[in-house]
C-alpha positions as CSV (number, residue, x, y, z in Angstrom):
1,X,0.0,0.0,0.0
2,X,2.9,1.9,0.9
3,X,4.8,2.0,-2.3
4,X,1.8,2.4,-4.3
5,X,0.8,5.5,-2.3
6,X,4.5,6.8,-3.3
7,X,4.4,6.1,-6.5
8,X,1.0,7.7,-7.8
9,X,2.2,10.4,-5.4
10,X,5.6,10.5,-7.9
11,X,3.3,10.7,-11.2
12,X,0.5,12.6,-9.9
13,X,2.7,15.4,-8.6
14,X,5.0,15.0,-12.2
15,X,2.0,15.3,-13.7
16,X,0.7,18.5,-12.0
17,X,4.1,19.7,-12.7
18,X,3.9,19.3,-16.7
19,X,0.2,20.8,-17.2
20,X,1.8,23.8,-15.1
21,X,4.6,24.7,-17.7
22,X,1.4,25.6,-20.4
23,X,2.3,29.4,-20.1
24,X,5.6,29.0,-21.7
25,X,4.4,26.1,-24.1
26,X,3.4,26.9,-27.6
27,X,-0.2,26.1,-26.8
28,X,-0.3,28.5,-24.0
29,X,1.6,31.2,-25.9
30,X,-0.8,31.0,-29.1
31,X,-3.9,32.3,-28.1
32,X,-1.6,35.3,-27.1
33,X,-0.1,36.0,-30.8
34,X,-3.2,37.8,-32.5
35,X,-3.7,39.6,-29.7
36,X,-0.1,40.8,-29.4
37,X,0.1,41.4,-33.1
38,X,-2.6,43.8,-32.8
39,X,-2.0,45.5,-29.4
40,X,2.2,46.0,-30.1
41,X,1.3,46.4,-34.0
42,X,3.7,44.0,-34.9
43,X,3.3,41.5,-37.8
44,X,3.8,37.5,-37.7
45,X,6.6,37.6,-38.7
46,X,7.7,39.9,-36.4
47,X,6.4,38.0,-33.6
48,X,7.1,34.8,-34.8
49,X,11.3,36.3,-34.9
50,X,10.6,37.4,-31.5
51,X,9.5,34.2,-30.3
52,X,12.3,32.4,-31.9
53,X,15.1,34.2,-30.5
54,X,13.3,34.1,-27.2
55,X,13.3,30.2,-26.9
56,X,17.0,29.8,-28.7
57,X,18.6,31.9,-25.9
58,X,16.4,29.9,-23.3
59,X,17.0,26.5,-24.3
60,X,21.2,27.4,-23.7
61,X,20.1,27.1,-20.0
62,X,19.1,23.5,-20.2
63,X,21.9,21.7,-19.7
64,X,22.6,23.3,-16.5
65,X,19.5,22.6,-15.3
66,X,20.0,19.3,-16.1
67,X,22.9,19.3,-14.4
68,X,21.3,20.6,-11.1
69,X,18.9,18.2,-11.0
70,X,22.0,15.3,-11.0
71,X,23.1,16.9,-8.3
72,X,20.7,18.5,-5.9
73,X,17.5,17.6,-4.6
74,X,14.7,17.7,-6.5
75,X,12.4,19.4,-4.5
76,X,14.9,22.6,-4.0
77,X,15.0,22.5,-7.7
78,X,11.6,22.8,-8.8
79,X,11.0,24.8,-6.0
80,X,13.4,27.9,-7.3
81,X,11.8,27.0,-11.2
82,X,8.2,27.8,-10.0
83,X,9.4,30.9,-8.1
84,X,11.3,32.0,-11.0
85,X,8.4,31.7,-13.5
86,X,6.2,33.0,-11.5
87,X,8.4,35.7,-11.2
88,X,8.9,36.0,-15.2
89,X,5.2,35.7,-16.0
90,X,4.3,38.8,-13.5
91,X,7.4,41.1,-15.5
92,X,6.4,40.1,-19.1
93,X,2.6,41.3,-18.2
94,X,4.3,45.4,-18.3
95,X,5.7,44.4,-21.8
96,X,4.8,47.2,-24.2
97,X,7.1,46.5,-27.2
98,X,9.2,43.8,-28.9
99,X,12.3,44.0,-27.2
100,X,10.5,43.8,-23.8
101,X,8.6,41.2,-25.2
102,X,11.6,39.0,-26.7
103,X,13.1,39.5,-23.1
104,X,10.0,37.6,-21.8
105,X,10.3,34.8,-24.4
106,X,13.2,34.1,-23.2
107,X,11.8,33.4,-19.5
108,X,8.8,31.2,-20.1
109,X,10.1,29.7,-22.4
110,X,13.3,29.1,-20.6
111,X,11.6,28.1,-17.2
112,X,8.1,26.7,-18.4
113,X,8.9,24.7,-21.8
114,X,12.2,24.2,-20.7
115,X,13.2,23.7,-17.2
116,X,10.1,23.0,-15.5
117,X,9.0,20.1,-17.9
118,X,12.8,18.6,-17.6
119,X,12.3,18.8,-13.8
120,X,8.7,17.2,-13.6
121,X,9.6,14.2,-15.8
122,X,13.7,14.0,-14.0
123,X,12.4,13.5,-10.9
124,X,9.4,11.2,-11.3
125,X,12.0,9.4,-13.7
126,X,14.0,8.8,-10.3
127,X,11.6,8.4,-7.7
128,X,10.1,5.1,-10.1
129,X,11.5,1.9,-10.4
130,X,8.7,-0.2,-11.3
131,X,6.7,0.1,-14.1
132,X,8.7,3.0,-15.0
133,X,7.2,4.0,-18.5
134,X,4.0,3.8,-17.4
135,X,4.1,5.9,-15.0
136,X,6.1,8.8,-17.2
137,X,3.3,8.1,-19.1
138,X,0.3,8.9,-17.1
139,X,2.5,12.0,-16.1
140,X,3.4,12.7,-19.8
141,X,-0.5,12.4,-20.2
142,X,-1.8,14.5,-17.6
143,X,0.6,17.1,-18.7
144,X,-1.0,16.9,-22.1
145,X,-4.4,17.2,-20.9
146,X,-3.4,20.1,-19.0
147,X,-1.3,22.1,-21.6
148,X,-3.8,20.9,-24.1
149,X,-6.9,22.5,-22.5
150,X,-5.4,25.8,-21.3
151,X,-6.1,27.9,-25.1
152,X,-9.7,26.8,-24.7
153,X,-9.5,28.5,-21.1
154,X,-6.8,31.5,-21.9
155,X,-8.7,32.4,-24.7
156,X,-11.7,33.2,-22.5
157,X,-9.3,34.6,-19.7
158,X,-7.9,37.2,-22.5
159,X,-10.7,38.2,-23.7
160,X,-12.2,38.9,-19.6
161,X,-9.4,40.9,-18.6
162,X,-6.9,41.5,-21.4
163,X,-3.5,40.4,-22.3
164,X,-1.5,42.1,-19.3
165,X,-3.7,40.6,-16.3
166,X,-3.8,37.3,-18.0
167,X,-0.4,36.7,-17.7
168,X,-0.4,37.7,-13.8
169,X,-3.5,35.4,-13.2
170,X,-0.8,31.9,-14.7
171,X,1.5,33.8,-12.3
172,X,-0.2,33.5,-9.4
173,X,-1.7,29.9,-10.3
174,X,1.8,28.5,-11.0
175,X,3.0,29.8,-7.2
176,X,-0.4,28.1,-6.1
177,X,-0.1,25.1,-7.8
178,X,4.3,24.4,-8.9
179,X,5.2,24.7,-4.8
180,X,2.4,22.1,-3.3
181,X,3.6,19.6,-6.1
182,X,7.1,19.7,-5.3
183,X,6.7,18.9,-2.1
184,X,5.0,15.7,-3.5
185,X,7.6,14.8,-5.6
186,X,10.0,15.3,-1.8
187,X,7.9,12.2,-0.2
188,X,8.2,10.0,-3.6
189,X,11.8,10.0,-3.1
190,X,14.1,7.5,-1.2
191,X,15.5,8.4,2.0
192,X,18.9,6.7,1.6
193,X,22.6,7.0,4.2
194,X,24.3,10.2,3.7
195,X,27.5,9.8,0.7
196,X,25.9,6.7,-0.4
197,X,24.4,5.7,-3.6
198,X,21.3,3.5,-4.6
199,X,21.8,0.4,-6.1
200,X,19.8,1.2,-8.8
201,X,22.0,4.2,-9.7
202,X,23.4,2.9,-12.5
203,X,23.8,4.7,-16.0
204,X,26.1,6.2,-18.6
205,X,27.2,9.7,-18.4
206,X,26.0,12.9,-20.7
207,X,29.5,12.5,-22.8
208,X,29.5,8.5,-23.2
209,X,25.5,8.6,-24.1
210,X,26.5,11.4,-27.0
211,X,28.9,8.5,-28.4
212,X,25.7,6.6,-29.4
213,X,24.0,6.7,-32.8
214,X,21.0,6.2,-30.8
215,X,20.9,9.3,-28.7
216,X,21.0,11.3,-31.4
217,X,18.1,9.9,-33.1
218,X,16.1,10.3,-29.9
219,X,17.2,13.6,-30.2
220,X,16.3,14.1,-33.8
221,X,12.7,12.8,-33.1
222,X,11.8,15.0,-30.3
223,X,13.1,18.0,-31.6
224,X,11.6,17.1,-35.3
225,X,8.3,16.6,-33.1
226,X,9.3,19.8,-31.2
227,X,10.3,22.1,-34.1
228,X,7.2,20.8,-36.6
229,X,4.1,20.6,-33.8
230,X,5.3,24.1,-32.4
231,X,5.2,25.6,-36.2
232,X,1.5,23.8,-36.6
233,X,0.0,24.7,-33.2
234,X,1.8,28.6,-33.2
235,X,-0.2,29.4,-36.5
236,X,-2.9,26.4,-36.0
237,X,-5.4,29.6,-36.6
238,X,-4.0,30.7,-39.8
239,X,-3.0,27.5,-41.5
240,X,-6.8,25.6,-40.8
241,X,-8.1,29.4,-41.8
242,X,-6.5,28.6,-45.4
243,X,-8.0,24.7,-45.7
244,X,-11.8,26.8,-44.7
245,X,-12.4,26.3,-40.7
246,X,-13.1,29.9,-39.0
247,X,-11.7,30.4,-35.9
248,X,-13.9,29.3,-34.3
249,X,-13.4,25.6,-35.9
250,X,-9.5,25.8,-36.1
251,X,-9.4,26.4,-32.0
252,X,-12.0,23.7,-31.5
253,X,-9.1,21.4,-32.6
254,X,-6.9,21.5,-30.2
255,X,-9.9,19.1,-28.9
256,X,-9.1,15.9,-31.2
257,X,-5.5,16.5,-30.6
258,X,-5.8,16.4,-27.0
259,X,-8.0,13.2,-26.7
260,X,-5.6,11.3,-29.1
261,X,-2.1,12.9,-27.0
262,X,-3.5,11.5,-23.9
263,X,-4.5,8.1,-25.7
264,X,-1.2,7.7,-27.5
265,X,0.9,8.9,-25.0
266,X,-0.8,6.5,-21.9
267,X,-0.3,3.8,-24.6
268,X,3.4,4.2,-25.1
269,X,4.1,4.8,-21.8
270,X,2.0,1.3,-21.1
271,X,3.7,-0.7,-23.5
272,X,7.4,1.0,-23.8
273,X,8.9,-1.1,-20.4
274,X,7.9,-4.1,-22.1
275,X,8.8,-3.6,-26.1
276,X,11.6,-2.0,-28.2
277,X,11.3,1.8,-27.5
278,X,12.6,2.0,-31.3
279,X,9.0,1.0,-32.8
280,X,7.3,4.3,-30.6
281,X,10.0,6.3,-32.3
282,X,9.6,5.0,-35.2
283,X,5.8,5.2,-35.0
284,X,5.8,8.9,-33.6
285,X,7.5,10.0,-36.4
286,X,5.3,8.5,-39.2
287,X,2.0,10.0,-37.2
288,X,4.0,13.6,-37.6
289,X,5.0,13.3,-41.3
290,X,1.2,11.9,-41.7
291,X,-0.5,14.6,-40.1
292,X,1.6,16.7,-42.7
293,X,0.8,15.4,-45.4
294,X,-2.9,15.3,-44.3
295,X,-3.1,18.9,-44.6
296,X,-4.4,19.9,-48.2
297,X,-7.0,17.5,-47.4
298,X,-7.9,19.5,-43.5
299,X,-11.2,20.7,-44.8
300,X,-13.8,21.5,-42.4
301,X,-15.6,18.6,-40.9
302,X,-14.1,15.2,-40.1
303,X,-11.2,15.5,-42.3
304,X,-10.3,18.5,-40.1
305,X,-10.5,16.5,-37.1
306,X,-8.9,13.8,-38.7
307,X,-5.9,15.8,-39.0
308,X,-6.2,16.7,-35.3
309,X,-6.1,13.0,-34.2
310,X,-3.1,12.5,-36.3
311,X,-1.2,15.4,-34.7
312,X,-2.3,14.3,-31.3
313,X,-0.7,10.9,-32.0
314,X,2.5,12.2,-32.9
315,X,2.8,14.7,-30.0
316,X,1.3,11.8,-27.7
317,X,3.9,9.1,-28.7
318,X,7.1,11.1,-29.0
319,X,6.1,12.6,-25.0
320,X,5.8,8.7,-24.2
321,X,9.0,7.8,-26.0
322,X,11.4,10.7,-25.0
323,X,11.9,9.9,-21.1
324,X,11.4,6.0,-21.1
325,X,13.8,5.9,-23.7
326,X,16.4,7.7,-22.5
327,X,15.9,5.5,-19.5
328,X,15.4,2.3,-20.9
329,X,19.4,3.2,-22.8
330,X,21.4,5.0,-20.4
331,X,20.1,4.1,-16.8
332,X,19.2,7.1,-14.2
333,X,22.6,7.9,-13.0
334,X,23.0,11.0,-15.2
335,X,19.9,11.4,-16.5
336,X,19.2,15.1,-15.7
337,X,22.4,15.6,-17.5
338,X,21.3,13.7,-20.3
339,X,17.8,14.6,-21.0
340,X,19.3,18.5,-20.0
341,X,21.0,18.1,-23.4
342,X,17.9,16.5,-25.1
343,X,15.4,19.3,-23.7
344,X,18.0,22.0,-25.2
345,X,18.1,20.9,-28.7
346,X,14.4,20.0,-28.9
347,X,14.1,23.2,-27.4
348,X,16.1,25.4,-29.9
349,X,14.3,23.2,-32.8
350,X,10.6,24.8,-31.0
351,X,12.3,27.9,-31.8
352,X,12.9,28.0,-35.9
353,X,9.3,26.2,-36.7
354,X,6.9,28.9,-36.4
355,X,9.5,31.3,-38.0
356,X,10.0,28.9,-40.9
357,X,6.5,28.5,-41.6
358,X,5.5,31.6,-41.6
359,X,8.6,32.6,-44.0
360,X,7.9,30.2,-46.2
361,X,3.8,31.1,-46.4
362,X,5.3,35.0,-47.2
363,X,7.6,33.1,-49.8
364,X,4.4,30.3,-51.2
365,X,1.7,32.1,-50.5
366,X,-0.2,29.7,-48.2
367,X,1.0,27.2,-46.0
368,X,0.6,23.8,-47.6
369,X,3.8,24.0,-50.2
370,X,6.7,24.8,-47.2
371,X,4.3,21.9,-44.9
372,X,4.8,19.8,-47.8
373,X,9.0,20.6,-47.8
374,X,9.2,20.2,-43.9
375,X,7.5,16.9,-43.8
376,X,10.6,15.6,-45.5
377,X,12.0,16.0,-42.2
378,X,10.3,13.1,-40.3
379,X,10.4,11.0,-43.1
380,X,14.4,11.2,-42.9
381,X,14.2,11.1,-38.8
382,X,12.0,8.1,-39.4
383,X,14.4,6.1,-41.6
384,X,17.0,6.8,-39.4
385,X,15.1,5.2,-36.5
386,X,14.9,2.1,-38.2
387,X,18.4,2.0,-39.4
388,X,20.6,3.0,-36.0
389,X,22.1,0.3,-33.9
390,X,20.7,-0.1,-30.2
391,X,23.5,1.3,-28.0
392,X,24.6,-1.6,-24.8
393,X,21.9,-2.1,-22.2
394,X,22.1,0.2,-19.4
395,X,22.8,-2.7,-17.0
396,X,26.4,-2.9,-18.8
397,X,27.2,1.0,-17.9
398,X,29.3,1.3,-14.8
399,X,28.1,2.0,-11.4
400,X,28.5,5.0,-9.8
401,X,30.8,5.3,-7.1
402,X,30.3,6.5,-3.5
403,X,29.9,10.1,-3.1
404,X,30.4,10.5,-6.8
């Protein structure tokens, strides 16, 4: 009863913790671009810039967060990431022009996409040793259903009290909410003797993982995921505008990708401790180069939500895959280290898809021709998936020693 108690304590708080970064998400951020572009009489493109620098300069920070979650607790951690956001999301509501508003890019999307998410998933990769994968599942999942829905409510918050108080109202709930759940994540942790190791704290470090062929695939698919979703979801409005939805319609999808993200991504994590976390890559990204290629045909009606349960299923699968993978191949040993390096790069990929998308719309004029190009992407991350040798099992890595 005991360890069950800890470990839905574990993915429940992890869980919390994921929905909680949606203000620094591309979700969150998106019902927030038309009203920006009007009130700071920007254009997309403009804003689209804005928010790539933003998350390039904040996914440099990963690593070190990464790092800090190796070495100190995880509770402290999270802890001074919740403060921190909270922090940026009350200074970027006084933004009144680009600058200020690249500036507080940079923050949510350093703490909220970024560091928060590596955190939630870090820790609850730690504090679980059976039936790890599911459980980053049901936390991936939960997160999803969280970051998912917050549009549907932001839109109507935005539109109640404007863009500045809107932005101090996810202040104030991520100190309510970010705090509680890291004290959660405190109890699902192993007391253990002071300058001793687990047993279970096995794994390879940052530097021998980046030797692999199969890191960097993992790599390759969630930032492919991460770039291409981010570029779909940032101008979701616009690019279903051009196939016929209204606005209307084209937010009301963000409904069929929810339902199928929670589906796919409790069924990876369900399956992944017990099969080849190759065939979830793999299968995440066909679903992604799919939902691509599904886009001339996005009219309104069921093809249009047909195109949102595609994009759900590659957005579910690759959050299923990511952690249990990384897992499953290097051990837990260095895994904030590891995943740091991961979160950075699939990061700085977030950062160049809206911007691409919308260049090459300017260049096309729509947005189905550059889709069309940057489908080629998956495809290529795909192949490589299937080719790549599986790296040692994580058993075979050396143990850490004491006090190391």
């Amino acid at each position: 009863m005991k360890r069950s108690l800890l470990w839905w304590s574990a993915v429940l708080a992890a869980g919390l913790l994921s929905a909680m970064t949606f203000p620094g998400q591309t979700a969150g951020l998106s019902v927030f671009t038309d009203p920006l572009i009007a009130e700071l009489d920007i254009d997309r493109t403009a804003i689209s810039l804005s928010y790539l620098v933003g998350t390039l300069i904040g996914a440099s920070a990963q690593p070190l967060v990464g790092r800090a979650l190796d070495r100190w607790d995880a509770r402290a951690v999270i802890m001074c990431i919740g403060a921190g956001f909270a922090l940026i999301l009350f200074l970027i509501s006084f933004v009144t022009e680009t600058l200020g508003l690249t500036v507080g890019f940079i923050g949510v999307r350093m703490a909220g996409q970024g560091a928060l998410s590596l955190a939630a998933t870090t820790a609850v990769a730690r504090a679980v040793t059976e039936r790890r994968g599911l459980a980053l599942g049901i936390s991936a999942a939960i997160g999803s259903a969280g970051i998912s829905l917050a549009p549907i409510v932001l839109e109507r918050l935005i539109s109640a009290v404007g863009v500045h108080a809107a932005w101090r109202w996810e202040a104030l709930a991520v100190l309510l909410l970010v705090l509680p759940a890291a004290m959660l994540v405190k109890s699902a942790h192993r007391r253990e003797a002071p300058g001793t190791v687990p047993v279970a704290a096995t794994g390879w470090t940052r530097a021998q993982a980046r030797r692999t062929g199969m890191f960097w695939v993992i790599c390759a698919a969630t930032s492919s995921t991460s770039m291409l979703s981010t570029a779909l979801v940032f101008h979701q409005i616009a690019v279903l505008g051009d196939q016929g939805l209204s606005p209307l319609e084209a937010a009301a999808n963000f409904l069929p990708q929810t339902v199928t993200a929670l589906l796919s991504t409790l069924l990876v994590g369900a399956l992944i401790d017990r099969t080849n976390p190759r065939i979830w890559l793999v299968a995440s990204m066909a679903f992604l180069a799919a939902s691509m290629l599904f886009i001339p045909l996005a009219a309104p009606g069921v093809m249009a939500i047909l195109y949102g349960l595609l994009l759900g299923c590659a957005q579910g699968s690759q959050r299923g895959m990511e952690a249990a993978s990384m897992v499953r191949y290097f051990g837990v040993l260095h895994i904030g280290s590891i995943r740091g390096l991961s979160v950075s790069l699939s990061l700085a990929a977030s950062a160049f898809g809206p911007y691409a998308l919308a260049f090459g719309a300017e260049l096309a004029g729509g947005f189905v021709l550059p889709i069309m190009v940057l489908s080629v992407i998956p495809l290529a991350v795909l192949v490589a998936g299937l080719l790549v040798k599986d790296p040692r099992d994580p058993e075979d890595a050396p143990k850490a020693r004491a006090g190391a």
